[in-house]
C-alpha positions as CSV (number, residue, x, y, z in Angstrom):
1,X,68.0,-15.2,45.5
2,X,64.6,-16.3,44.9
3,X,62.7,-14.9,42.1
4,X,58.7,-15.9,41.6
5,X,57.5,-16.5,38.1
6,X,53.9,-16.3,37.2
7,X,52.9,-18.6,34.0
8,X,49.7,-17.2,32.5
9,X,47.3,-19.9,31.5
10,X,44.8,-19.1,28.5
11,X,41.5,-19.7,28.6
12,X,39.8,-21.9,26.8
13,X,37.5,-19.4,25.0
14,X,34.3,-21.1,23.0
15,X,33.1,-19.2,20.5
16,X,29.6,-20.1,19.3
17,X,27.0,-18.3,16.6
18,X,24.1,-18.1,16.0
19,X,21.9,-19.7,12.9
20,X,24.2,-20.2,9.9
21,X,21.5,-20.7,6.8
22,X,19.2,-18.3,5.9
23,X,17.5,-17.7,2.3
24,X,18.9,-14.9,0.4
25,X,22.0,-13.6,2.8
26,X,22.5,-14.6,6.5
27,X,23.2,-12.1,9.8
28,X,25.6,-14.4,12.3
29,X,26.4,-13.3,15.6
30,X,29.7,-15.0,16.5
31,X,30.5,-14.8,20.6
32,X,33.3,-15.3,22.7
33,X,32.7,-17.1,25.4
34,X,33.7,-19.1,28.7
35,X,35.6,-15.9,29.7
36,X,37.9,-15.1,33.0
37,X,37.1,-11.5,33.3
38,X,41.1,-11.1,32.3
39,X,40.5,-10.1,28.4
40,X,40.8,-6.3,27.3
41,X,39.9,-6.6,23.6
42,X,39.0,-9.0,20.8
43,X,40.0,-8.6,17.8
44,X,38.0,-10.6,14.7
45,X,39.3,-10.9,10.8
46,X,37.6,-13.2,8.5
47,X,39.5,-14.7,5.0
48,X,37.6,-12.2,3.2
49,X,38.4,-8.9,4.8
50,X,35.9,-7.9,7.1
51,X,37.6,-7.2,10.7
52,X,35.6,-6.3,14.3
53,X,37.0,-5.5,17.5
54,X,34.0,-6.0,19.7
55,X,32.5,-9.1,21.7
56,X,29.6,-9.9,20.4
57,X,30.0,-9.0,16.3
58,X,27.5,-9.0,14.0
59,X,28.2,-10.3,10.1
60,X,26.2,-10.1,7.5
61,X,26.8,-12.8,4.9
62,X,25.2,-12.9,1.3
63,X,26.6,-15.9,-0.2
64,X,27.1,-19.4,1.0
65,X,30.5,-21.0,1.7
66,X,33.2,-21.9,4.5
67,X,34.6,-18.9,6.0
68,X,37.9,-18.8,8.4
69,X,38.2,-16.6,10.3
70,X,40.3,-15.4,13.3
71,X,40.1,-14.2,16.9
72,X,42.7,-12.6,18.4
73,X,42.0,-11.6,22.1
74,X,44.6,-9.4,23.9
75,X,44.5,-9.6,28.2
76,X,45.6,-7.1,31.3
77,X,48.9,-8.4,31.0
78,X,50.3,-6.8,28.2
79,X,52.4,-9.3,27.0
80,X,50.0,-12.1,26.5
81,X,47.7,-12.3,23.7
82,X,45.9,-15.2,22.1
83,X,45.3,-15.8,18.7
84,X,41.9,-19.1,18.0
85,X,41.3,-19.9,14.6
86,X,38.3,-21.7,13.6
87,X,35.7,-21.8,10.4
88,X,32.2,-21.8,9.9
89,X,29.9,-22.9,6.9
90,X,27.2,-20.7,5.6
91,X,23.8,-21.8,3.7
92,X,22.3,-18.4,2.0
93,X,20.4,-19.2,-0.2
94,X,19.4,-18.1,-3.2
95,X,15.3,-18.1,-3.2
96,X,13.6,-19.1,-6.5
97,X,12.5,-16.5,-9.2
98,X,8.6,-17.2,-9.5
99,X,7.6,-16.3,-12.9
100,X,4.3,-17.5,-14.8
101,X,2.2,-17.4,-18.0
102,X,-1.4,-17.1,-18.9
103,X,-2.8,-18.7,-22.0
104,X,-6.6,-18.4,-23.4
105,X,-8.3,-21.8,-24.7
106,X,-6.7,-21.3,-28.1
107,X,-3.1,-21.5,-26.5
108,X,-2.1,-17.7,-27.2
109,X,-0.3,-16.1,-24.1
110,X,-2.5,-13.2,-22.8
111,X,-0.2,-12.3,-19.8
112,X,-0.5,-8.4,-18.8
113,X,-2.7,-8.3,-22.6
114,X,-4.7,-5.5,-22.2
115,X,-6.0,-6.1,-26.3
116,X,-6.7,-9.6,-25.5
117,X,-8.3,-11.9,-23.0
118,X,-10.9,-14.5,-22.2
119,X,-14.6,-14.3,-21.8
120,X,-16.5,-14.7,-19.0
121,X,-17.2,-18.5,-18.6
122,X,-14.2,-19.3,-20.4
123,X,-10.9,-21.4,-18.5
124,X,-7.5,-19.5,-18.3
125,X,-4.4,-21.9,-18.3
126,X,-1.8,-21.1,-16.0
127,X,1.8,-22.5,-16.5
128,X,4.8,-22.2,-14.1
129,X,7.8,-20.8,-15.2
130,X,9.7,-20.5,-11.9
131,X,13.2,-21.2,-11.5
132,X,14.5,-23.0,-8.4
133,X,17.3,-21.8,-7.9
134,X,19.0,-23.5,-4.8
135,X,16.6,-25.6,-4.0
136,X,13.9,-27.6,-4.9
137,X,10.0,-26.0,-5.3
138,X,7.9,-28.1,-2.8
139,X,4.4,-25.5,-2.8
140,X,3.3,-23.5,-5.0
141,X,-0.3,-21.2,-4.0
142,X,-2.4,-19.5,-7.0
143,X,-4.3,-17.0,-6.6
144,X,-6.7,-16.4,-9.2
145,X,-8.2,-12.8,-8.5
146,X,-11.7,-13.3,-8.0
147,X,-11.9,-15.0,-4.3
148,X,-10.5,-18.5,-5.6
149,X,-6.8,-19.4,-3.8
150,X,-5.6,-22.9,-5.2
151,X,-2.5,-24.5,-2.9
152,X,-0.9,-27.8,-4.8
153,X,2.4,-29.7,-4.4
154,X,2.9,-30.0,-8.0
155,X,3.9,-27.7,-10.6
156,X,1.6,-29.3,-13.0
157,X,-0.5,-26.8,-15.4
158,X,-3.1,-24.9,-13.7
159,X,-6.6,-24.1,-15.0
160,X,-9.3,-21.8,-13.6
161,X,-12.6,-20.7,-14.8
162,X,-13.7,-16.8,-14.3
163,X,-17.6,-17.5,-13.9
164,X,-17.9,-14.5,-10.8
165,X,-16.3,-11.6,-12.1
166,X,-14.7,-9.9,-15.0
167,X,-12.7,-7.0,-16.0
168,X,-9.0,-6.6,-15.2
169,X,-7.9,-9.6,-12.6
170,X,-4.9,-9.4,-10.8
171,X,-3.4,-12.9,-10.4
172,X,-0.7,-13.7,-7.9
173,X,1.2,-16.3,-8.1
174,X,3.7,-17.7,-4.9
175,X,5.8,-20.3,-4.0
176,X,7.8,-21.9,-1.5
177,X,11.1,-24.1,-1.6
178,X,12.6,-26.7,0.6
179,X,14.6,-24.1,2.3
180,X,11.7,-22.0,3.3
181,X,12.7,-19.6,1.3
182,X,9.9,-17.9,-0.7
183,X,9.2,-15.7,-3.9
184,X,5.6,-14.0,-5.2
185,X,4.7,-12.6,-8.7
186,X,2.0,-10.8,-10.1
187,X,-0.2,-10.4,-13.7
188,X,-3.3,-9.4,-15.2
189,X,-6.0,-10.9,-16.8
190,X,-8.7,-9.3,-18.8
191,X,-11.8,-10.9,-18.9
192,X,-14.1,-9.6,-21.6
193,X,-18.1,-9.5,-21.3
194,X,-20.4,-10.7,-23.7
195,X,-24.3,-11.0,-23.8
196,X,-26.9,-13.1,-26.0
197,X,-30.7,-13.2,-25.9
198,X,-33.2,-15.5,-27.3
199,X,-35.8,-14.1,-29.3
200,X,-38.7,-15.9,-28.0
201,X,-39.3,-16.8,-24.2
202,X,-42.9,-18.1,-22.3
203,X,-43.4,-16.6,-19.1
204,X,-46.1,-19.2,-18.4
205,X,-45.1,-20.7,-15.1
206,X,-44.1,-24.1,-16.3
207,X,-40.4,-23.2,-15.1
208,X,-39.0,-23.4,-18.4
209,X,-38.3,-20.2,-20.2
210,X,-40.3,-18.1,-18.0
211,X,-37.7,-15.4,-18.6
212,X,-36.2,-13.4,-20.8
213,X,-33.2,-14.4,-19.5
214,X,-29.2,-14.3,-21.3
215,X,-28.6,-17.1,-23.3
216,X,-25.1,-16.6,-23.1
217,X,-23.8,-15.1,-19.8
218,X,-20.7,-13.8,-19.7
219,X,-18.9,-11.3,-17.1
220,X,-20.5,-8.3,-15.2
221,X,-21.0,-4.3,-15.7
222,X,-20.2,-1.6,-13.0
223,X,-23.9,0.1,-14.7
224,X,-26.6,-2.3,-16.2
225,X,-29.8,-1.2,-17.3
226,X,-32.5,-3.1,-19.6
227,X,-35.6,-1.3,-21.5
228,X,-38.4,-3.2,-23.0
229,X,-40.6,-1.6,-25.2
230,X,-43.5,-2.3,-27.0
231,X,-44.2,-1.8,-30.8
232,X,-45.4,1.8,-30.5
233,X,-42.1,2.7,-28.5
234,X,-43.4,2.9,-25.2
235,X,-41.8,1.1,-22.2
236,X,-43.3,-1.8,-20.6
237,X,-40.7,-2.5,-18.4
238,X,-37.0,-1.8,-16.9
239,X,-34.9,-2.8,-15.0
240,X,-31.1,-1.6,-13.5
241,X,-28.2,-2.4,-11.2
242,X,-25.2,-0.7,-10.4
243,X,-22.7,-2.3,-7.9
244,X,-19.9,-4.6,-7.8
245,X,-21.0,-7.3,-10.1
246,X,-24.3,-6.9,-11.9
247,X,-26.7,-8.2,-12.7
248,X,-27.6,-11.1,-10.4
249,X,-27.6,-13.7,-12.8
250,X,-28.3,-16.3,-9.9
251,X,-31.4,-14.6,-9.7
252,X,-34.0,-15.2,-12.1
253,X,-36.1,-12.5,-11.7
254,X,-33.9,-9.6,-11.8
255,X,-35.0,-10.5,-15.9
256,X,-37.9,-9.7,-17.5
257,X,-40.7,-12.1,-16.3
258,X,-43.4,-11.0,-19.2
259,X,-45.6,-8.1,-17.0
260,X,-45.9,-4.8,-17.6
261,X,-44.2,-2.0,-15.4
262,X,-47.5,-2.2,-13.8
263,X,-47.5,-6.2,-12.5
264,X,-49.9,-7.0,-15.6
265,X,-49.3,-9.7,-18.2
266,X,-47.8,-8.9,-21.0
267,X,-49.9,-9.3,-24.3
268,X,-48.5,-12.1,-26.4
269,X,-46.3,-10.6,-29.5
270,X,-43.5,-8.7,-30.2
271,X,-41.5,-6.7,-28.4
272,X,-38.0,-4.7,-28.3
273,X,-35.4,-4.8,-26.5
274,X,-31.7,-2.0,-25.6
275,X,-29.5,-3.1,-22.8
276,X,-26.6,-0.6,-22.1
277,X,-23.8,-1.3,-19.8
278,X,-20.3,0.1,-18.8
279,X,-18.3,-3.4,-18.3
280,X,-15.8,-4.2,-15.7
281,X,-12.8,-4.6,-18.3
282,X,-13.9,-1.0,-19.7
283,X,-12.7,-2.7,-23.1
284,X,-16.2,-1.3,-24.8
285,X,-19.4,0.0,-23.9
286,X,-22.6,-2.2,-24.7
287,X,-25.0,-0.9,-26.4
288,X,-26.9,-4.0,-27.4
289,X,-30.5,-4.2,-29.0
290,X,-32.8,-6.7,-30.2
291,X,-36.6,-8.0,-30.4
292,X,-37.8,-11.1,-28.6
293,X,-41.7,-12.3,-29.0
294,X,-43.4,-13.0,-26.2
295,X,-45.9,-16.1,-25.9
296,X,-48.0,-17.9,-23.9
């Protein structure tokens, strides 16, 4: 009697995945390949738990570590099934926690102050507070809120100077690991206005002190307007903005350049001044007044 026997040889399945580092959690796709066409199903189980019965799977993982895990893959012939054990090594990792402070020139911390700020003019200090985390900070990019983005490779104190803007500033501060992996935070600043005016000024052409311009200029006004009158009270001359950022103080004859309302000089003497203005920061309205004389 003759009898045949059939010996089924297993495959030599490969399975391969995709990337295995990621920040914060990693999604794998682990595939069986270098099939014959025989297999029916796949069963996978990792060490933690997590089981799939498809071919491709998808796992998500959230934390770094070696993982084992096993395949079992059952074929048409019902008695043979094959088991492949193998392990893979996952990078997740952990992004830094970006975190900052802001301090005036006196050293007091002003973060998300809303009572207290800096002037116009005046430098904010800027110091990192990040934690790494899993890896080392390699960039770190400041931005300052008024048009001004600073990128270093050093976590060394930063210091900025408001001289375009005022009001409440939104800083944002981001960085950037070895890994890749990133992390952004956000304050506020409040930057307070302030004026001051001479009290004399020579609009004689020499191009010094031909106008009454601020002597101390310090932040901008949603609504500016300036009245100069003369000793009886009437007004010789005004002037007002209302946009973005005013006044212009890049422009010197937005201020009073000694003429009347008329395009006349100006008698030489004394005169009065009231500037009101709603400010950016909204921290008070100005209401300022004064008298400057006027010579030639």
């Amino acid at each position: 009697t003759v009898k045949t026997i059939k010996v089924f040889a297993f495959p030599d399945i490969k399975i391969n995945f995709t990337d295995t580092a990621a920040c914060d959690s990693v999604s794998v796709i682990f595939t069986a390949d270098s099939l014959t066409g025989e297999e029916i199903s796949f069963d996978w189980s990792f060490q933690d738990g997590e089981t799939f019965n498809t071919n491709p799977v998808e796992r998500l993982f959230t934390s770094s570590g070696k993982y084992t895990y096993q395949l079992k893959v059952a074929f048409i012939n019902p008695k043979c099934v094959k088991i492949y054990n193998d392990s893979i090594n996952i990078h997740a990792w952990i992004p830094p926690s970006a975190e900052f402070m802001i301090q005036n020139p006196s050293g007091e911390d002003i973060t998300d102050r809303e009572d207290i700020g800096i002037k116009a003019q005046d430098a904010a200090t800027f110091i990192d507070q990040s934690l790494p985390n899993d890896g080392q900070i390699i960039r770190w990019v400041w931005d300052f809120g008024d048009q001004n983005i600073d990128t270093v490779f050093t976590n060394e104190n930063r210091t900025h100077q408001y001289s375009t803007t005022s009001g409440i500033v939104t800083v944002k501060f981001h960085i950037i690991d070895e890994f890749g992996c990133e992390s952004e935070i956000e304050h506020f600043l409040l930057i307070l206005e302030a004026l001051r005016f001479p009290n004399i000024f020579s609009p004689n052409n020499d191009g010094f002190n031909d106008y009454f311009y601020p002597l101390e200029v310090s932040g901008f006004f949603l609504d500016f307007e300036m009245i100069i009158y003369n000793r009886w009270g009437g007004i010789v001359w005004t002037r007002k903005c209302k946009n973005e950022n005013c006044p212009d103080y890049q422009k010197a004859d937005f201020w009073w350049n000694g003429k009347t309302t008329s395009g006349k000089d100006a008698s030489e003497g004394v005169y009065y001044w009231v500037v009101t203005a709603v400010p950016k920061s909204k921290f008070t309205k100005f209401i300022l007044n004064g008298s400057v004389t006027l010579v030639r």
